[in-house]
C-alpha positions in Angstrom: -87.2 -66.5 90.7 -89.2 -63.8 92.4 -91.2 -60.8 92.3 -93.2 -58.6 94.6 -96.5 -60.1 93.2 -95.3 -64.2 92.7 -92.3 -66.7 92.7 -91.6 -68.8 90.1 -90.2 -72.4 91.2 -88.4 -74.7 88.1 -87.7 -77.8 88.8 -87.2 -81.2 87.1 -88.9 -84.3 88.0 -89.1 -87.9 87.0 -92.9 -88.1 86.6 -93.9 -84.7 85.4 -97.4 -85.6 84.4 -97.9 -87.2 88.1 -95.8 -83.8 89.3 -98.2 -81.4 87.5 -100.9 -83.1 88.6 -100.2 -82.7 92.2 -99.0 -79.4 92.0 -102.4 -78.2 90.3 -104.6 -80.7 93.0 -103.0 -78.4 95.9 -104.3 -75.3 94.2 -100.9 -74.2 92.8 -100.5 -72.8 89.1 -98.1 -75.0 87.4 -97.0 -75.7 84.0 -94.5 -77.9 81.9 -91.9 -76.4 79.5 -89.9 -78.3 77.2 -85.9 -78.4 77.8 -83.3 -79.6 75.9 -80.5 -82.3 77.6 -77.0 -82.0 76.4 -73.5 -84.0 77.5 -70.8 -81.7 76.9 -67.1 -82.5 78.1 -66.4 -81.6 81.4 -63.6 -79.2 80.9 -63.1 -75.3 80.3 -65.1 -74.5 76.7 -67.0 -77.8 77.0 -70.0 -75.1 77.3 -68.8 -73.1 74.6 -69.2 -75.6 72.3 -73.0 -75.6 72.6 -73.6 -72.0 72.9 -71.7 -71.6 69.2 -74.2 -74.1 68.0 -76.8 -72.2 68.9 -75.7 -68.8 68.5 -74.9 -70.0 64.6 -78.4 -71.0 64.4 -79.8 -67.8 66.3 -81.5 -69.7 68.9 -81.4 -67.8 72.4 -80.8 -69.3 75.6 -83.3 -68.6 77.9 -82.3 -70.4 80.9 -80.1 -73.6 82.1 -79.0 -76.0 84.2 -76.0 -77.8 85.0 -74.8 -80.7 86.7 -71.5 -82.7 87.1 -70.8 -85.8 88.7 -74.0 -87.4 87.6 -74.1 -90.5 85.1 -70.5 -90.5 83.6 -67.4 -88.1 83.6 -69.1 -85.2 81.1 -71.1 -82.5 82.5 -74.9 -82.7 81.9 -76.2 -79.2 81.1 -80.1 -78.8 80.6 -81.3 -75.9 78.2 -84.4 -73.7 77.7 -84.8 -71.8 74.8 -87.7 -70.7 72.8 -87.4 -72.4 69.7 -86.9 -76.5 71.6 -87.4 -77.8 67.6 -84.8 -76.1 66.2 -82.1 -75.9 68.5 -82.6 -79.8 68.8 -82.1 -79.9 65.5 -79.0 -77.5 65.2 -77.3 -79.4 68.2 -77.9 -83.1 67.4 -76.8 -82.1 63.7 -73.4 -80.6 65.4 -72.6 -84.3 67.1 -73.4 -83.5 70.7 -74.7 -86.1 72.7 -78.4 -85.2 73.1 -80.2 -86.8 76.4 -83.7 -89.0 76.0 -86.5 -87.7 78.4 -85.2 -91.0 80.6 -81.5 -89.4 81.0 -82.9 -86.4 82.3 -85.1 -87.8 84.4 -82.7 -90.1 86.1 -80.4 -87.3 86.7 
């Protein structure tokens, strides 16, 4: 993302504490934020299934990313939302697959 006055670059490591590190060695403002890692069924409404989770539990969706063809036949999707402690809640509590920090970083 871009304006006239910065960029914003997001991006998902496997060491983020090394990665941050760097980043703010080289004289660059960086920060972590916390996402969310789902599996969801790689097929149309496999999405859809999250989003009603969350829209039940009034938790906005803030950003994502998806991937497919990554470490088995669902699609991966990773979420940012405001409230990370509640929608983990909400979504592990509705049977979805939740990803550990490893998952996501071996993506």
């Amino acid at each position: 993302a871009d304006t006239s006055e910065f960029g914003i670059l997001r991006c998902i490591v496997n060491k983020p504490d090394e990665a941050l590190k760097i980043l703010r060695d080289a004289g660059f403002t960086a920060s972590m934020t916390k996402v969310l890692g789902i599996e969801v069924e790689d097929t149309p409404g496999g999405l859809a299934q999250v989003l009603q989770v969350l829209h039940e539990n009034e938790i906005s969706v803030e950003y994502l990313y998806s991937f497919v063809g990554t470490m088995s036949e669902n699609a991966i999707v990773i979420f940012h939302v405001k409230e990370t402690e509640k929608a983990f809640e909400a979504l592990k509590g509705s049977g979805l697959k939740m990803l550990t920090e490893e998952m996501v970083y071996n993506i």
